[in-house]
C-alpha positions as CSV (number, residue, x, y, z in Angstrom):
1,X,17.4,-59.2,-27.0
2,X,19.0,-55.9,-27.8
3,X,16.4,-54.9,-29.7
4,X,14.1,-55.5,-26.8
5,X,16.0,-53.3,-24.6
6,X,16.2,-50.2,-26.7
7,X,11.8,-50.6,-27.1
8,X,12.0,-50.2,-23.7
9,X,14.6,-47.6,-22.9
10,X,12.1,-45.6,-25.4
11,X,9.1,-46.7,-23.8
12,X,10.6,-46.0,-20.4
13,X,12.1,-41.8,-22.0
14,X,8.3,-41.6,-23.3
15,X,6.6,-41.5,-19.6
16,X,9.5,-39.7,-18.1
17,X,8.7,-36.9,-20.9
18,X,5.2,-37.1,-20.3
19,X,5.6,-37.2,-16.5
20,X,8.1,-34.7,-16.1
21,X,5.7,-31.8,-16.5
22,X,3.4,-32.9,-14.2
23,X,6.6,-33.7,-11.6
24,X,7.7,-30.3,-12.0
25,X,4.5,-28.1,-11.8
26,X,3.2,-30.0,-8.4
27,X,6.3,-29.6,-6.7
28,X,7.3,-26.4,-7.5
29,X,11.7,-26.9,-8.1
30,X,13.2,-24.1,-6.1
31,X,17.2,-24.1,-5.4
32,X,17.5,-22.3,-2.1
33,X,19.1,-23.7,0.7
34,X,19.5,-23.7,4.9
35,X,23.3,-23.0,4.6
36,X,23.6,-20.0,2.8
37,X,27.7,-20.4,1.7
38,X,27.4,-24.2,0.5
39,X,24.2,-25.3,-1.4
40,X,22.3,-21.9,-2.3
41,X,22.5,-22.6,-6.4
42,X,21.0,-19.9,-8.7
43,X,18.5,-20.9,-10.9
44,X,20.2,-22.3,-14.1
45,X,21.4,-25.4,-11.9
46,X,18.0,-26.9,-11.0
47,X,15.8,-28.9,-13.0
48,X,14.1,-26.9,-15.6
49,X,10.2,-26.9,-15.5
50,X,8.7,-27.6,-19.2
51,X,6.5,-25.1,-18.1
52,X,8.0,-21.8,-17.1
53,X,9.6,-21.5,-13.6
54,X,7.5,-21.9,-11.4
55,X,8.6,-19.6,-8.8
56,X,7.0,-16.5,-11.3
57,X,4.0,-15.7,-10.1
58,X,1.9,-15.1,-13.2
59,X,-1.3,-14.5,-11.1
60,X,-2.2,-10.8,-11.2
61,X,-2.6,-9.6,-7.4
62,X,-3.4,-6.6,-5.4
63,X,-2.0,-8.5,-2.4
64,X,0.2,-11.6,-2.5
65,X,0.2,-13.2,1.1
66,X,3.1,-15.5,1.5
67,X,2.9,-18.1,4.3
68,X,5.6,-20.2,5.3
69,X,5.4,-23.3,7.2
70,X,7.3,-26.7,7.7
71,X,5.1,-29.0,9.8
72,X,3.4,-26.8,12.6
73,X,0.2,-27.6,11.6
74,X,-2.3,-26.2,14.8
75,X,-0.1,-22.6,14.0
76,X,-0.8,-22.8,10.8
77,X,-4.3,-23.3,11.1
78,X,-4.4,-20.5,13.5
79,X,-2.7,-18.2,10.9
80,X,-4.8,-19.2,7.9
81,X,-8.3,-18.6,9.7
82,X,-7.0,-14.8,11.0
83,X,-6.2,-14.7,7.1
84,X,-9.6,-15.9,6.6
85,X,-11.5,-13.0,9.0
86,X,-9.1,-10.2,7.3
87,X,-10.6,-7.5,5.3
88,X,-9.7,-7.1,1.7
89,X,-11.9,-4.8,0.4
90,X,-12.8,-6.6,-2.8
91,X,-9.0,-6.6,-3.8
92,X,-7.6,-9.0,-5.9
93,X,-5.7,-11.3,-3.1
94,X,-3.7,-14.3,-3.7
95,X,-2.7,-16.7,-0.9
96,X,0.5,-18.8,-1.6
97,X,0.9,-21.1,0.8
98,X,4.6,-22.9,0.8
99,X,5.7,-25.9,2.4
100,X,8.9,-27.1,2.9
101,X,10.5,-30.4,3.7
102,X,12.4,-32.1,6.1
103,X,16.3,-32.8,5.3
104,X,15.1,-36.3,4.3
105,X,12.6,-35.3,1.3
106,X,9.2,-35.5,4.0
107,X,6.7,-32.8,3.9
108,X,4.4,-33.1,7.2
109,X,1.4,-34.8,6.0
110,X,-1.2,-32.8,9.0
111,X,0.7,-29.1,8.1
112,X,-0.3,-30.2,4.2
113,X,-3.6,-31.4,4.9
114,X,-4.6,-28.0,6.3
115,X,-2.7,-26.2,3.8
116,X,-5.0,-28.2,1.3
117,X,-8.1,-28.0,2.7
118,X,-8.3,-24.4,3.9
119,X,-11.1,-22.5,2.0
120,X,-10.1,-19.2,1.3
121,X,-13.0,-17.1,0.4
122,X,-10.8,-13.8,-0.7
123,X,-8.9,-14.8,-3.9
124,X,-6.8,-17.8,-5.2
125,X,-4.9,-19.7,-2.9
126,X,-2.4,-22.2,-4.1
127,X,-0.1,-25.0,-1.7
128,X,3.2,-24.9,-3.7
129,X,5.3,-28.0,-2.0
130,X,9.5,-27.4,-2.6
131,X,11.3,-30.4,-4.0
132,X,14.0,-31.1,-1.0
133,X,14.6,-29.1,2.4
134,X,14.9,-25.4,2.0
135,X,14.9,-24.3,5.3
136,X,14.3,-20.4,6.4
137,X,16.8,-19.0,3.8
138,X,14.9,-20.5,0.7
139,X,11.3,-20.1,2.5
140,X,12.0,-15.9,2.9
141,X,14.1,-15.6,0.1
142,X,12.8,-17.8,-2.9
143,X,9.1,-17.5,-2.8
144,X,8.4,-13.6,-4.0
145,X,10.4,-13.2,-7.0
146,X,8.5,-10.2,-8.7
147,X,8.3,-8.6,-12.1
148,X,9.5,-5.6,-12.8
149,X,6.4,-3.7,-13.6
150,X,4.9,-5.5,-10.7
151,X,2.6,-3.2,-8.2
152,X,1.4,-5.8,-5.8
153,X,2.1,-5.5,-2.3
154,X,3.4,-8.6,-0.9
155,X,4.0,-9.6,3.0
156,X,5.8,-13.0,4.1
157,X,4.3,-14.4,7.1
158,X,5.7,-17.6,9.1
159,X,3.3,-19.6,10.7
160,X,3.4,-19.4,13.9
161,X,1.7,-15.5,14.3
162,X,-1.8,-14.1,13.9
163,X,-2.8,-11.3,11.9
164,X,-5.2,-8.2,12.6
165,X,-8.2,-7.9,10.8
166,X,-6.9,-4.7,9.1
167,X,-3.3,-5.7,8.3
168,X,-3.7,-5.1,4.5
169,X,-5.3,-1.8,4.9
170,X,-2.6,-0.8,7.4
171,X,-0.2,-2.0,4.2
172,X,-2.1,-0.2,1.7
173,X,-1.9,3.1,3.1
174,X,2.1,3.0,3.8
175,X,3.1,1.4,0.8
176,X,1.0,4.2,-0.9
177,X,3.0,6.7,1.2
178,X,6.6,5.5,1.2
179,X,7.3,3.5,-1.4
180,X,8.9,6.5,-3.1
181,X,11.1,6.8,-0.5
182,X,14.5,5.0,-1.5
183,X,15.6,4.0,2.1
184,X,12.6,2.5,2.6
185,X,12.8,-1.5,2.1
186,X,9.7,-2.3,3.4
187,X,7.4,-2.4,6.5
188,X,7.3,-4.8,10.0
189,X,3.7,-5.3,11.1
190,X,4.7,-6.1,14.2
191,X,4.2,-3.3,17.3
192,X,6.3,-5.0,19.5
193,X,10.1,-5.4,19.5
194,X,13.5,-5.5,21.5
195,X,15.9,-2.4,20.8
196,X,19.3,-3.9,18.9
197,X,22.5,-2.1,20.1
198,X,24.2,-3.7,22.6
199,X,23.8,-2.1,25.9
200,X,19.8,-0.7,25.5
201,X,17.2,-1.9,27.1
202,X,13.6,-1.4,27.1
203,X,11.1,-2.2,24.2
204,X,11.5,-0.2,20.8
205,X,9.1,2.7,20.6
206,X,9.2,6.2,19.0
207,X,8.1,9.0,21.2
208,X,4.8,10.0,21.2
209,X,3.0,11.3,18.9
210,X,4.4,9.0,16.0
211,X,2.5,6.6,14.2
212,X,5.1,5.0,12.6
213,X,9.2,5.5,12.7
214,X,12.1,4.0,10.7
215,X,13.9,1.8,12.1
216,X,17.4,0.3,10.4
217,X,16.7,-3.3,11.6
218,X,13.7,-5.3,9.9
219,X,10.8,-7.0,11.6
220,X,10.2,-10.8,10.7
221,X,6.8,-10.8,12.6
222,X,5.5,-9.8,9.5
223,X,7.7,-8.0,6.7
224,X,6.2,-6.7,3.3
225,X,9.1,-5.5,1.3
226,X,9.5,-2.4,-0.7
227,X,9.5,-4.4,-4.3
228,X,12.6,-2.3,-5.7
229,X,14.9,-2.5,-2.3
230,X,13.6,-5.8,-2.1
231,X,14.8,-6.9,-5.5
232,X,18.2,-5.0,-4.8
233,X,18.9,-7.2,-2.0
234,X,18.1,-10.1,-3.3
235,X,20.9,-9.7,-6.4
236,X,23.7,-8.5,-3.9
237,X,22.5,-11.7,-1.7
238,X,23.5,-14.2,-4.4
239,X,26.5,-12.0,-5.2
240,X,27.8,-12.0,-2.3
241,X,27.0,-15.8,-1.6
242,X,30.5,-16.3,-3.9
243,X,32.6,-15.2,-1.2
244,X,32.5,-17.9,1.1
245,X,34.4,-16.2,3.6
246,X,32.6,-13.0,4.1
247,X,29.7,-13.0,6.9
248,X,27.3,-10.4,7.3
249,X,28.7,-8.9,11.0
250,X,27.1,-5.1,11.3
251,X,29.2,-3.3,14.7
252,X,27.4,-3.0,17.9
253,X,24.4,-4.6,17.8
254,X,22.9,-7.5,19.2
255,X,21.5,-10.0,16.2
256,X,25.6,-9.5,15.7
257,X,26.0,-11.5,19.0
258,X,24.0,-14.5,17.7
259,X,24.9,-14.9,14.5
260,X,28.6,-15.1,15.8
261,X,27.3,-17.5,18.0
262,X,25.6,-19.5,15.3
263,X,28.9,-19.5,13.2
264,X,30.8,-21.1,16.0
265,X,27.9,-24.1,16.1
266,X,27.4,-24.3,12.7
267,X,23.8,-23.1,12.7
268,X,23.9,-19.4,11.0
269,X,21.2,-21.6,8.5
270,X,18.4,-20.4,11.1
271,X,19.2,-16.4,10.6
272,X,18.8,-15.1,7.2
273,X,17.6,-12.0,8.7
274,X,20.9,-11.3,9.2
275,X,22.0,-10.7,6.1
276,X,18.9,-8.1,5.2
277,X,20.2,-6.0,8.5
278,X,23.5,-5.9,6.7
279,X,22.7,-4.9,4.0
280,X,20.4,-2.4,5.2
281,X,23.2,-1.2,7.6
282,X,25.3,-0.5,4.1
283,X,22.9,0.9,2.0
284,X,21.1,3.2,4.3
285,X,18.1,1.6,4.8
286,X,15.3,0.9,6.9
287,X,11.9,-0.6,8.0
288,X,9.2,1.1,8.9
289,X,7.1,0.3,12.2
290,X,3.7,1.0,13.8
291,X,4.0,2.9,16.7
292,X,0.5,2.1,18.2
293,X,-0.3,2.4,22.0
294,X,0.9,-0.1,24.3
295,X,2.3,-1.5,21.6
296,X,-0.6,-3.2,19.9
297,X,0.5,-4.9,16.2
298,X,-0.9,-5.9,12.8
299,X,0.7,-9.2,13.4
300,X,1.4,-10.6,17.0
301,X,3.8,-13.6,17.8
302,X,3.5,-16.9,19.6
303,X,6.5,-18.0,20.3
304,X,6.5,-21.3,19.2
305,X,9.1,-24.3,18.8
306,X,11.2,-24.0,15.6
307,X,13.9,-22.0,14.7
308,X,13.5,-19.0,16.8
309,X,12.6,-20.0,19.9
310,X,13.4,-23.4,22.1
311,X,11.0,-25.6,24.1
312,X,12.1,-24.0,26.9
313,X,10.4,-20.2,26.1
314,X,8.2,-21.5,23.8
315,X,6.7,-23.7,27.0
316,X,7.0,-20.8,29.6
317,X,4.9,-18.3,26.8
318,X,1.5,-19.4,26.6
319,X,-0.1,-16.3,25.4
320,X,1.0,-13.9,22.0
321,X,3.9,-11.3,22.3
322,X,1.7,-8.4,22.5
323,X,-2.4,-7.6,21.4
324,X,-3.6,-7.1,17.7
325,X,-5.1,-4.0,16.4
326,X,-9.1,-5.0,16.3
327,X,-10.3,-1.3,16.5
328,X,-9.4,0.6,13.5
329,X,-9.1,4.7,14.4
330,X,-9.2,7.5,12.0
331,X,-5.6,8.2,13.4
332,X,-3.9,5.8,12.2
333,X,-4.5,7.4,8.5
334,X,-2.3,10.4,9.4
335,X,1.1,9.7,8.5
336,X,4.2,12.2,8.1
337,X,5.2,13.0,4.9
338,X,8.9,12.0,6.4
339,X,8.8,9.8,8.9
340,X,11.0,9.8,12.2
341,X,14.5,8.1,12.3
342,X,15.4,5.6,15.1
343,X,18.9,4.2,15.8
344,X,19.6,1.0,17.1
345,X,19.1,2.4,20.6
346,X,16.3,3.4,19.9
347,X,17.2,6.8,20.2
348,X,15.9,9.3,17.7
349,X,18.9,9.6,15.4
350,X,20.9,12.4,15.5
351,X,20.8,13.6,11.7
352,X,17.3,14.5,12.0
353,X,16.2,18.0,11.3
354,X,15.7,19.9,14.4
């Protein structure tokens, strides 16, 4: 009898060694987490792919498009075919496409399905599906982990926008121009936004005459990241992840407001962004924007249920947050060498050069 058991224990390790591979590389294991203090492991505490990890992207890329999505399937279809009318200019473009899961282990089967299915014409496009629920924290944070001699421009894009034709020659040109500029940890494609210190009002612009301004809060409607700032923040995230009684408060502005309100209700999982804007706010950093007339955007927004925005908005906006660039003008080509600094008023900030 004994001796039948342990043929079977050994028939029964076999499969699971010859499974596990397979497990591993469909599923894509990534440790990340919706509550930043209590679950985010790092990397060494998640099952081990036989593989390589699997959040590496080997794939050589020109442009890696990120899109996150949970089970919004019509915006994601929406996304995916602006994607799909883009120009890329003969680049090499990869499309990952990540889905999370629900806090019971479900990944939407209609939001899949069209992840699946899409054709895209450009490049490789590949459906990576996280083990368990990662929410927004693991979906921004854990999906472009780059190498160090990487040059490809990469831009994270939730599901629920649409992008101009010309996004990623909009990205080429400043990532060209500004990378080399150390407080600059990446770009917003969005061209319309809300100033962030308390007390201003009116939409964000730079005066005119400026086709793009810095500006020390980032831009989720949209974001490709500067790949060394980018990097940096990531390392002082997870350090500063030990300290589970620090929170990421920056003085006098307004996402400062809502993540204290989201600490009170427990629900600080729905705003990573607040810990970039921190970070920024200490380092010196900032985003750089379009400045395009009446605020027309690479990206627009709209406004959908989820995280961000409740039935109730999401039900009285019908149309996107502002129009897309579909005209491209020799203009938008001339950039400053130095572009102008914004403060959280929106005022021009007062340690530029006269």
């Amino acid at each position: 009898m004994k001796c039948s058991q342990g043929k079977v224990l050994i028939v029964v390790m076999f499969v699971v060694f010859l499974v596990q591979p397979f497990c591993n590389k469909f599923f894509n294991y990534s440790v990340s987490s919706n509550a930043p203090h209590n679950v985010w492991r790092r990397i060494e505490l998640r099952h081990q792919d036989l593989y390589g990890d699997p959040r590496i992207q080997n794939e050589i890329a020109d442009l890696r498009i990120i899109v996150i999505t949970y089970n919004r399937a019509d915006s994601l279809s929406r996304l995916l075919k602006s994607l799909k009318n883009a120009l890329y200019f003969g680049d090499r473009i990869v499309l990952d496409i990540w889905l999370d899961r629900s806090k019971d282990g479900l990944i939407d089967e209609n939001t899949y399905r069209i992840a699946s299915e899409f054709q895209f014409k450009h490049g490789v496009k590949i459906v990576h599906n996280h083990t368990f629920h990662v929410g927004i924290y693991g979906q921004w944070l854990n999906t472009w982990t780059p190498k160090s001699n990487s040059s490809e421009i990469a831009v994270i894009l939730e599901d629920d926008l649409t992008v101009s034709p010309y996004f990623y020659k909009w990205l080429k040109i400043v990532h060209k121009k500004y990378d080399k500029l150390v407080e600059v940890n990446g770009y917003s494609l969005q061209g319309i936004s809300i100033k962030h210190g308390i007390g201003s009002e009116g939409l964000l612009e730079a005066p005119f005459g400026n086709i793009v301004f810095l500006y020390p809060v980032i831009g989720t409607w949209g974001f490709s990241p500067n790949r060394r700032n980018w990097v940096k923040f990531r390392d002082w995230f997870e350090v500063m992840l030990q300290d589970e009684k620090f929170q990421p408060l920056v003085p006098n502005i307004v996402p400062t407001s809502w993540y204290e309100t989201f600490i009170k209700t427990g629900k600080t999982e729905g705003m990573w962004s607040m810990w970039h804007i921190y970070h920024a706010w200490k380092s010196r950093e900032y985003t750089v924007y379009p400045n395009f007339a009446d605020h027309l955007g690479l990206t627009v927004n709209w406004k959908e249920p989820g995280i961000h925005y409740g039935p109730e908005i999401a039900q009285e906006s019908k149309s996107p947050s502002n129009n897309l660039i579909t005209t491209w003008r020799a203009g938008y080509e001339n950039l400053p060498e130095n572009p102008i600094r914004l403060d959280v008023y929106g005022n021009v900030d007062a340690e530029e050069d006269p």
